[in-house]
Backbone as XML, in Angstrom:
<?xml version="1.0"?>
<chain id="A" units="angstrom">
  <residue number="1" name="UNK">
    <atom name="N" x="0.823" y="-1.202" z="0.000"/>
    <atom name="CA" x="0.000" y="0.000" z="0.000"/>
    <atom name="C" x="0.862" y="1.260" z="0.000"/>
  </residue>
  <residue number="2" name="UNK">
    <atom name="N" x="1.945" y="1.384" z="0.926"/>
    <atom name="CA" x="2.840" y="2.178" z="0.713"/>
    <atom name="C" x="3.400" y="2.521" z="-0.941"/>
  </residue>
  <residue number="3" name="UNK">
    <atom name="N" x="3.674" y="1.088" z="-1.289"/>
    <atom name="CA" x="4.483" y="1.420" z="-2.790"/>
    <atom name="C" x="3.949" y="2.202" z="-3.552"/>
  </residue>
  <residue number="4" name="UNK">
    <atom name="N" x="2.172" y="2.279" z="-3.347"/>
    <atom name="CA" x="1.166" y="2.547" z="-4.530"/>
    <atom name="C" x="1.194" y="3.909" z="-4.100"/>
  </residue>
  <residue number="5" name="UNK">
    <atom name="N" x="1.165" y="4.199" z="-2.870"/>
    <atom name="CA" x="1.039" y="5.380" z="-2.294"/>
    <atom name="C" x="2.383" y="6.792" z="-3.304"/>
  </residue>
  <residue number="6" name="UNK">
    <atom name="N" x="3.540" y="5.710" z="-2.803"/>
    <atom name="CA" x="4.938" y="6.804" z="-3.032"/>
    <atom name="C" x="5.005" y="6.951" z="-4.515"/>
  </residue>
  <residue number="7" name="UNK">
    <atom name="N" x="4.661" y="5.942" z="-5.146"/>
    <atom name="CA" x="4.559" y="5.875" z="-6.933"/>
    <atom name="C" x="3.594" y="6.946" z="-7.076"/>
  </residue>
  <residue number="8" name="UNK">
    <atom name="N" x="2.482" y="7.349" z="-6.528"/>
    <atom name="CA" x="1.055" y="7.952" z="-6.904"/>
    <atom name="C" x="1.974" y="8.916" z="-6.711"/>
  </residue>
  <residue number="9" name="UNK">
    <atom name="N" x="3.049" y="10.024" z="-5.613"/>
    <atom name="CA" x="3.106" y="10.825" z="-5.288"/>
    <atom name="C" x="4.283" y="11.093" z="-6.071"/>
  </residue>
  <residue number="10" name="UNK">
    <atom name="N" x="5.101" y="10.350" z="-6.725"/>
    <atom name="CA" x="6.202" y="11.086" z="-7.783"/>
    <atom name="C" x="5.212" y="11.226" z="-9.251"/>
  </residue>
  <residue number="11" name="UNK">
    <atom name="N" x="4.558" y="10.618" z="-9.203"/>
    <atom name="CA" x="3.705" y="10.604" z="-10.147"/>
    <atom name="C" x="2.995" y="12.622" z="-10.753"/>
  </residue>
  <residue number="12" name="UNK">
    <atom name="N" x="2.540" y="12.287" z="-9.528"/>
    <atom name="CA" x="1.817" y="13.563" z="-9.596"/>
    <atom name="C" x="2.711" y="14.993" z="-9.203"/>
  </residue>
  <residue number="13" name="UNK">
    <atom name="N" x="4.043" y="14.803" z="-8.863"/>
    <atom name="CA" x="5.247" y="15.562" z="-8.683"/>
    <atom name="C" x="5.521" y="15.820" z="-10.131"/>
  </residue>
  <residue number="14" name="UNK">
    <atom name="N" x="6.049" y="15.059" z="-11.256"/>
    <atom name="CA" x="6.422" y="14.845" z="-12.002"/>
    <atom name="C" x="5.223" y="15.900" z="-13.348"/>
  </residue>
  <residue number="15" name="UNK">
    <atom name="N" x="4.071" y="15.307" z="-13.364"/>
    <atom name="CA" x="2.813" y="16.019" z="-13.832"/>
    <atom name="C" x="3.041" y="17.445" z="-13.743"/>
  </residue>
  <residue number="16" name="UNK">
    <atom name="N" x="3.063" y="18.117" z="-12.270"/>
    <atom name="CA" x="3.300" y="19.441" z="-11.952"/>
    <atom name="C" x="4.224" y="20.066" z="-12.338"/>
  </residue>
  <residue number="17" name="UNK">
    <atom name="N" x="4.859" y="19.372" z="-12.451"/>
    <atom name="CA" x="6.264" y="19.905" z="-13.226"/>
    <atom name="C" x="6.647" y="20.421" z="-14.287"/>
  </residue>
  <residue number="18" name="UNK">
    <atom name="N" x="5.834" y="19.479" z="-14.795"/>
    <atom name="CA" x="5.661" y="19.602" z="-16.633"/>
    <atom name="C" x="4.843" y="20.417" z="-16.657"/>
  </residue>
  <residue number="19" name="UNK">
    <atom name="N" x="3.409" y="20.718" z="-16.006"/>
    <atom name="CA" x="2.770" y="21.667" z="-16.223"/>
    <atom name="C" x="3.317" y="23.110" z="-15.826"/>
  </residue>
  <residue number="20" name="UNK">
    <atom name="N" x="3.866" y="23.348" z="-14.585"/>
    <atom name="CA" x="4.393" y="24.468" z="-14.248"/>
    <atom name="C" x="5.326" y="25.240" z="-15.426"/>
  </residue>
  <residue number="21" name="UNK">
    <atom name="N" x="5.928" y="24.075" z="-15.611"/>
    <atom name="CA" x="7.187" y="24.488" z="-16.653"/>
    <atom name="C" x="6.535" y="24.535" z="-18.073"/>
  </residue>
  <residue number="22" name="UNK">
    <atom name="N" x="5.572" y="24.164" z="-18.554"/>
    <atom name="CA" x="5.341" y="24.284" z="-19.326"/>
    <atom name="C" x="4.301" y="26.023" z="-19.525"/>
  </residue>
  <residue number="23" name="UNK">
    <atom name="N" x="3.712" y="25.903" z="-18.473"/>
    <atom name="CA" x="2.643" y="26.983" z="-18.231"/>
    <atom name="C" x="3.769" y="28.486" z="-18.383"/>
  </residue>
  <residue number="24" name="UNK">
    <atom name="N" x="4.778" y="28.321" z="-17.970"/>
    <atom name="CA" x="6.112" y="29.380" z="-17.906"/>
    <atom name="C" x="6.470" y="29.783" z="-19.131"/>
  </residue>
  <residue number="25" name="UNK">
    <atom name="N" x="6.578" y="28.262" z="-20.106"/>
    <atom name="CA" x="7.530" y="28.460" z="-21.105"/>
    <atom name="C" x="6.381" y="29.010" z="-22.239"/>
  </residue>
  <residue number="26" name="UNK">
    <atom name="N" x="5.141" y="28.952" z="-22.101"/>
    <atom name="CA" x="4.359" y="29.089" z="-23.067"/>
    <atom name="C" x="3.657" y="30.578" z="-22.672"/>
  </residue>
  <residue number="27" name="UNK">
    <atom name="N" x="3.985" y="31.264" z="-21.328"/>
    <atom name="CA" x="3.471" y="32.712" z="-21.296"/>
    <atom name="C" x="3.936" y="33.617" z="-22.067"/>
  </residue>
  <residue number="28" name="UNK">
    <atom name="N" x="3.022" y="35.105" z="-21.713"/>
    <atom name="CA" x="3.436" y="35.730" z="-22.782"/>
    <atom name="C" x="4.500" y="36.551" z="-22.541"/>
  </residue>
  <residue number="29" name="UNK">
    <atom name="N" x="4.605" y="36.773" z="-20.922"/>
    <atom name="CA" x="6.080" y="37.393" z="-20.162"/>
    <atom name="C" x="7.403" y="37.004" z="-20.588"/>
  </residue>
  <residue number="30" name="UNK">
    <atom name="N" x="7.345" y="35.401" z="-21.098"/>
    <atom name="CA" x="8.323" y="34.623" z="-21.180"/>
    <atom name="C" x="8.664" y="34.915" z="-22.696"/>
  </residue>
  <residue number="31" name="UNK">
    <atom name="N" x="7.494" y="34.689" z="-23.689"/>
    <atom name="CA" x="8.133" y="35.391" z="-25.060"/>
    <atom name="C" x="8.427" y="36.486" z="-24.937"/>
  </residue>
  <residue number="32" name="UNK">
    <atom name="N" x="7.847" y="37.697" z="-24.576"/>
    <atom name="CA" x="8.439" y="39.038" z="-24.385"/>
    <atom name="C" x="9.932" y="38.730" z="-23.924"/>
  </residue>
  <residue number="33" name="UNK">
    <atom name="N" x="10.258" y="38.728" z="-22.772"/>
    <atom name="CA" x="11.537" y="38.499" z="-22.224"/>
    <atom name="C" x="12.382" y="37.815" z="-23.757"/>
  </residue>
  <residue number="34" name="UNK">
    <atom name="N" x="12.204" y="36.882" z="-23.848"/>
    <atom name="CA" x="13.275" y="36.052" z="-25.196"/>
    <atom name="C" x="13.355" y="37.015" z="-26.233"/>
  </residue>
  <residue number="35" name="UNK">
    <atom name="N" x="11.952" y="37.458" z="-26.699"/>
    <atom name="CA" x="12.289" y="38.180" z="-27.886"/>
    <atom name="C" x="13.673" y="39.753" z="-27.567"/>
  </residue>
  <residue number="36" name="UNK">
    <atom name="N" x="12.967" y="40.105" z="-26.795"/>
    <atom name="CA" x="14.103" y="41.010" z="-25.895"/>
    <atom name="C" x="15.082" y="40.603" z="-26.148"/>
  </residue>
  <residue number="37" name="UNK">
    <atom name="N" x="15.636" y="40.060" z="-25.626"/>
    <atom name="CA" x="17.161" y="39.300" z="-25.581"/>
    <atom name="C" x="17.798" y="39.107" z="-26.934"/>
  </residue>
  <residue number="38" name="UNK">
    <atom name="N" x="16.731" y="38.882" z="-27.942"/>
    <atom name="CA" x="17.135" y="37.996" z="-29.290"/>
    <atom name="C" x="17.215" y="39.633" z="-29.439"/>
  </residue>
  <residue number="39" name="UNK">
    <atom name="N" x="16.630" y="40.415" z="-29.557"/>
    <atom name="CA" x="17.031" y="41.761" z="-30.521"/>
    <atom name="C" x="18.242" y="42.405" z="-29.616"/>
  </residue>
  <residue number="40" name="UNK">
    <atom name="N" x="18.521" y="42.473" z="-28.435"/>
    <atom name="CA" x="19.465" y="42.865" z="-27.771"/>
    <atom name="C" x="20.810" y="42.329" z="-28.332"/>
  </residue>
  <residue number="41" name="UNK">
    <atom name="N" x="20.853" y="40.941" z="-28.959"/>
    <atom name="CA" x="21.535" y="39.968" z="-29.169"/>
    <atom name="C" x="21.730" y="40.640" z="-30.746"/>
  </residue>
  <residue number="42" name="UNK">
    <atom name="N" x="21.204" y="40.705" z="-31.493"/>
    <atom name="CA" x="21.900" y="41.181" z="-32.521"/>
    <atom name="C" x="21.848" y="42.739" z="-32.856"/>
  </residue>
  <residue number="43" name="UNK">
    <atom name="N" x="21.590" y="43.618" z="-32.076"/>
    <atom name="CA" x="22.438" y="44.587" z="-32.035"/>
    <atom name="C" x="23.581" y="44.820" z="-31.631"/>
  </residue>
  <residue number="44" name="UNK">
    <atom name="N" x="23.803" y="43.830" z="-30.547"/>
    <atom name="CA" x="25.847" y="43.727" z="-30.142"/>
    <atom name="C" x="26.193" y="43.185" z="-30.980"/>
  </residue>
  <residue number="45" name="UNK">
    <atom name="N" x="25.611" y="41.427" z="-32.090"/>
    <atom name="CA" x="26.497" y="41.360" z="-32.845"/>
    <atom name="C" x="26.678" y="42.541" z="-34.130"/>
  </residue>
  <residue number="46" name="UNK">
    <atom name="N" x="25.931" y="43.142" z="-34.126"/>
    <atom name="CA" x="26.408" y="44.241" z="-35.178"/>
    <atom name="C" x="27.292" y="45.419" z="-34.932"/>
  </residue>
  <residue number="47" name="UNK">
    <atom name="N" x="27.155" y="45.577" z="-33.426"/>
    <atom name="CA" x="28.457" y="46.700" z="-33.012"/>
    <atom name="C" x="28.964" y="45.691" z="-32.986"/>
  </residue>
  <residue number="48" name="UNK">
    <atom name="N" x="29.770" y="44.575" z="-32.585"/>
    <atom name="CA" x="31.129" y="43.993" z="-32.523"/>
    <atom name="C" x="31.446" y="43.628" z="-33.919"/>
  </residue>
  <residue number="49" name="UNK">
    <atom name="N" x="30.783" y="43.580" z="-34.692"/>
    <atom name="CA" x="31.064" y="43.030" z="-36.338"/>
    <atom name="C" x="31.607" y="44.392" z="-37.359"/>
  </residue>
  <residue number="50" name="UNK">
    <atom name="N" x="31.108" y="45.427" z="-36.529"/>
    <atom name="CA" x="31.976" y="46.577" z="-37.480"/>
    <atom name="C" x="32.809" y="46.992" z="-37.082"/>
  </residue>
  <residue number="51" name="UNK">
    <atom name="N" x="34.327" y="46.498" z="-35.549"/>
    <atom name="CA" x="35.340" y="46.459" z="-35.369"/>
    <atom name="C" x="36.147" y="45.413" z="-35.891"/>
  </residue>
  <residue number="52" name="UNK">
    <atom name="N" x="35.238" y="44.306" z="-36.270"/>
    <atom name="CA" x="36.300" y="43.530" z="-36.811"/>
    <atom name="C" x="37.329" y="43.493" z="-38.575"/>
  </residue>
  <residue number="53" name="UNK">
    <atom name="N" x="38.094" y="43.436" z="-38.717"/>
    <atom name="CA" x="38.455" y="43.591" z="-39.943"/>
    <atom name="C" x="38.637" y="42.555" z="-40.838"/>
  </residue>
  <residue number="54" name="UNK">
    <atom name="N" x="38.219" y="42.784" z="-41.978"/>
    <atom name="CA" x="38.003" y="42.104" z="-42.703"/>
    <atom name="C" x="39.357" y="41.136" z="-43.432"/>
  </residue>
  <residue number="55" name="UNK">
    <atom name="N" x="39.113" y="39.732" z="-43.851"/>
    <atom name="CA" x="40.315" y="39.377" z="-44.319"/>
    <atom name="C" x="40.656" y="38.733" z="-45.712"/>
  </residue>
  <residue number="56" name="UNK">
    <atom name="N" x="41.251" y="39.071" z="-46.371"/>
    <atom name="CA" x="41.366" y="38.909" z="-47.716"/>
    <atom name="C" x="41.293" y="37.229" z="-48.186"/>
  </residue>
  <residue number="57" name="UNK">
    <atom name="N" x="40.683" y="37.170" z="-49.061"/>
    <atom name="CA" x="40.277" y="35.701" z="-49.573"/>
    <atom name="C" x="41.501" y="35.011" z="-50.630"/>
  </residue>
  <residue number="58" name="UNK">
    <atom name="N" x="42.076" y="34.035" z="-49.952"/>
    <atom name="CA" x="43.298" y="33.405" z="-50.406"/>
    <atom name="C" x="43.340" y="31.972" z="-50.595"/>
  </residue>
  <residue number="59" name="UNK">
    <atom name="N" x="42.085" y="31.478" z="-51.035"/>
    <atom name="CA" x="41.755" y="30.084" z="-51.071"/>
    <atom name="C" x="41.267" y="29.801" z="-52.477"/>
  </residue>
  <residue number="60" name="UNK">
    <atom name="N" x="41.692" y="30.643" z="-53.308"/>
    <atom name="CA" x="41.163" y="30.518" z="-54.782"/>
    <atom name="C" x="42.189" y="29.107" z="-55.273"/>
  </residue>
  <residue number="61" name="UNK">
    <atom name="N" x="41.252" y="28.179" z="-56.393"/>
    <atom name="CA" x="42.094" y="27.278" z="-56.960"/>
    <atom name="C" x="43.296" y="26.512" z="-56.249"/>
  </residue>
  <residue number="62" name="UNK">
    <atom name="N" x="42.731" y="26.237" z="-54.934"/>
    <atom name="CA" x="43.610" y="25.330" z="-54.313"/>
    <atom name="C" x="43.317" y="23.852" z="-54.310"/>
  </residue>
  <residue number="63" name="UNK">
    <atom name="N" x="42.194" y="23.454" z="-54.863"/>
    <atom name="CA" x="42.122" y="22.301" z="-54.848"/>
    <atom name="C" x="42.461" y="21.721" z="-56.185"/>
  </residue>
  <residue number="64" name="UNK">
    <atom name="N" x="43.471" y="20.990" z="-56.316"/>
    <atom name="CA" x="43.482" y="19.716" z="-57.357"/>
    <atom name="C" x="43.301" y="18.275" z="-57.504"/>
  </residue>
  <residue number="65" name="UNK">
    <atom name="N" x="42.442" y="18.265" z="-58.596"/>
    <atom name="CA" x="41.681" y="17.206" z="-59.215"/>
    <atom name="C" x="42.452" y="16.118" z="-59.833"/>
  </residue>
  <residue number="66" name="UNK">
    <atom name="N" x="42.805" y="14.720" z="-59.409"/>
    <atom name="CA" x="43.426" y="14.029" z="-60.197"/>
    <atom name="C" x="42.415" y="12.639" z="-60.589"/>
  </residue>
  <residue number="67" name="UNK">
    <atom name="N" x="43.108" y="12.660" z="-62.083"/>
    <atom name="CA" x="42.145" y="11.982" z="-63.104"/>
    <atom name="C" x="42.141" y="10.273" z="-62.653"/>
  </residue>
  <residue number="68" name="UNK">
    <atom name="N" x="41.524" y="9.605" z="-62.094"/>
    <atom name="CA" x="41.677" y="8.478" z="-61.885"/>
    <atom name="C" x="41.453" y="7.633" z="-63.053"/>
  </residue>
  <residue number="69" name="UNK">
    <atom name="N" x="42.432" y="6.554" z="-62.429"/>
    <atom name="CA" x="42.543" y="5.630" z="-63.512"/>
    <atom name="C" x="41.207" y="4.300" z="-64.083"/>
  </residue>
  <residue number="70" name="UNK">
    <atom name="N" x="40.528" y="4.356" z="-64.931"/>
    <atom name="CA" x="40.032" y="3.663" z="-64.900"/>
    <atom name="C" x="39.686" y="2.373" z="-65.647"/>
  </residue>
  <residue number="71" name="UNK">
    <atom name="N" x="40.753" y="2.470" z="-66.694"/>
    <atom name="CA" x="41.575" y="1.051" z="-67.532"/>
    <atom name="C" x="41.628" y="0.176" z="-66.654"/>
  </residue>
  <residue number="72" name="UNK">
    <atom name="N" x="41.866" y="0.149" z="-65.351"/>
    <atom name="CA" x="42.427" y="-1.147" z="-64.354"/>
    <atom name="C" x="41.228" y="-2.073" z="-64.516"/>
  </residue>
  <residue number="73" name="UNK">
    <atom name="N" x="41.122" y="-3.513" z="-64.576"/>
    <atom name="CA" x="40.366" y="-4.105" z="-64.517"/>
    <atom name="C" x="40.139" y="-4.824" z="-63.241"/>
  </residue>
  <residue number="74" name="UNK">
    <atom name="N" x="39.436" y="-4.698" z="-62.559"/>
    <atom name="CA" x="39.022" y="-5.150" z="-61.090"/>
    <atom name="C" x="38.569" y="-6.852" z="-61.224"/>
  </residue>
  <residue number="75" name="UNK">
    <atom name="N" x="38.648" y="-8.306" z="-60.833"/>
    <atom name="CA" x="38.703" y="-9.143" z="-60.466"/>
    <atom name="C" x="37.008" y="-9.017" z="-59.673"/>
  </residue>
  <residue number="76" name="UNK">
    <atom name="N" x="36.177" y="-9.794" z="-60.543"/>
    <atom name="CA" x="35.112" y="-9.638" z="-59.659"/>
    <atom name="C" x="34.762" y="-11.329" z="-58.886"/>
  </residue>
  <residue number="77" name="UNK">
    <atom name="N" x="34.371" y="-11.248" z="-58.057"/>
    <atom name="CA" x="33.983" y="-12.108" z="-57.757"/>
    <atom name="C" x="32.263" y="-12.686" z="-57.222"/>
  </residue>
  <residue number="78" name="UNK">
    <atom name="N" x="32.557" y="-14.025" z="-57.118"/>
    <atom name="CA" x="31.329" y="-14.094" z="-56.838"/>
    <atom name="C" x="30.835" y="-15.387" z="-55.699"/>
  </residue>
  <residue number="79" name="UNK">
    <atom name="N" x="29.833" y="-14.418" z="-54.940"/>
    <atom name="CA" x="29.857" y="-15.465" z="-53.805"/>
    <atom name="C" x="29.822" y="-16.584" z="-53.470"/>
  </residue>
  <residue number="80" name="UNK">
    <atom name="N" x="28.782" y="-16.968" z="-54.722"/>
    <atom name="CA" x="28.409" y="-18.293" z="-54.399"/>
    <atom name="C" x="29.709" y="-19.353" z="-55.078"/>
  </residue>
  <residue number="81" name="UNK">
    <atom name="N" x="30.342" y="-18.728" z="-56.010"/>
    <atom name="CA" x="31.281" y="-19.712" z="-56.354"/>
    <atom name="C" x="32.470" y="-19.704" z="-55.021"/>
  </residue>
  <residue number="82" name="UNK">
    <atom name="N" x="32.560" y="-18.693" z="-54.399"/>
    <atom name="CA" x="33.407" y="-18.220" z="-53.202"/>
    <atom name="C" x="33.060" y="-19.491" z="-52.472"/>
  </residue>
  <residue number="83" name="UNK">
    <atom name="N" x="31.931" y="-19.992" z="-51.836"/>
    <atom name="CA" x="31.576" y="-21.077" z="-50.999"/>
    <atom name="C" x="31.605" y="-21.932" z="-51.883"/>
  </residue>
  <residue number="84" name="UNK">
    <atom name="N" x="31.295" y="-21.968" z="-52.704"/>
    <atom name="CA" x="31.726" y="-23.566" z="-53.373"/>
    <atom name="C" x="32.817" y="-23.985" z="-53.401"/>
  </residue>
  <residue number="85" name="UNK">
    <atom name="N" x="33.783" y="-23.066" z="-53.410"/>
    <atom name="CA" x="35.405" y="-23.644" z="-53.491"/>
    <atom name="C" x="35.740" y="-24.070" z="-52.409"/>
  </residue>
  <residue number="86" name="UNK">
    <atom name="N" x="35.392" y="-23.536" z="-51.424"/>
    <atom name="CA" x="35.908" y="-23.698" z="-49.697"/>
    <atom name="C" x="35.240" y="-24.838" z="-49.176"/>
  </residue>
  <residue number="87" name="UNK">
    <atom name="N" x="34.256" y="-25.348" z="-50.007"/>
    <atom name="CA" x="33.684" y="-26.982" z="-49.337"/>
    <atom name="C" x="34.760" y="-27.688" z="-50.255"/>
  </residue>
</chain>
C-alpha cells in the first residue's frame, strides 16, 4: 500500500512539473523576455562586427583534381562460387 502510495506521489510531482514548466515556457512574459534578448543579441552582434576587420580571400584554386585511372580491370567475384570452393 505504501508502494502505490509513493509511486502515486512522484507521479503527480512529475505532472506538476511539466505543467508548471510548461505553463512558464508558453506565457506571454516569457516570449516578451526572449524576444528582448534575441534583438538585444543582434544589435551587439552588429556593433562587434563593425570592429572587426576584414580578411582577404586566399583560397582561390587550391584544390586539385586528379584523373583516376580507370583502364584497371578489377577481379570480380562471386559469392556463391566463393563457398563452393571452400567446401
Amino acid at each position: 500500500m505504501i508502494k502505490e502510495i509513493k509511486y502515486l506521489i512522484f507521479t503527480i510531482i512529475i505532472i506538476l512539473f511539466i505543467l508548471f514548466t510548461g505553463r512558464y515556457y508558453f506565457s506571454d512574459s516569457y516570449k516578451k523576455k526572449s524576444y528582448r534578448s534575441f534583438a538585444n543579441f543582434d544589435k551587439k552582434m552588429k556593433l562587434y562586427s563593425e570592429d572587426y576587420p576584414t580578411l582577404k580571400d586566399n583560397t582561390q584554386n587550391i584544390i586539385e583534381y586528379v584523373k583516376s585511372i580507370q583502364t584497371k580491370k578489377k577481379k570480380k567475384y562471386y559469392f556463391w562460387e566463393l563457398i563452393d570452393k571452400n567446401e
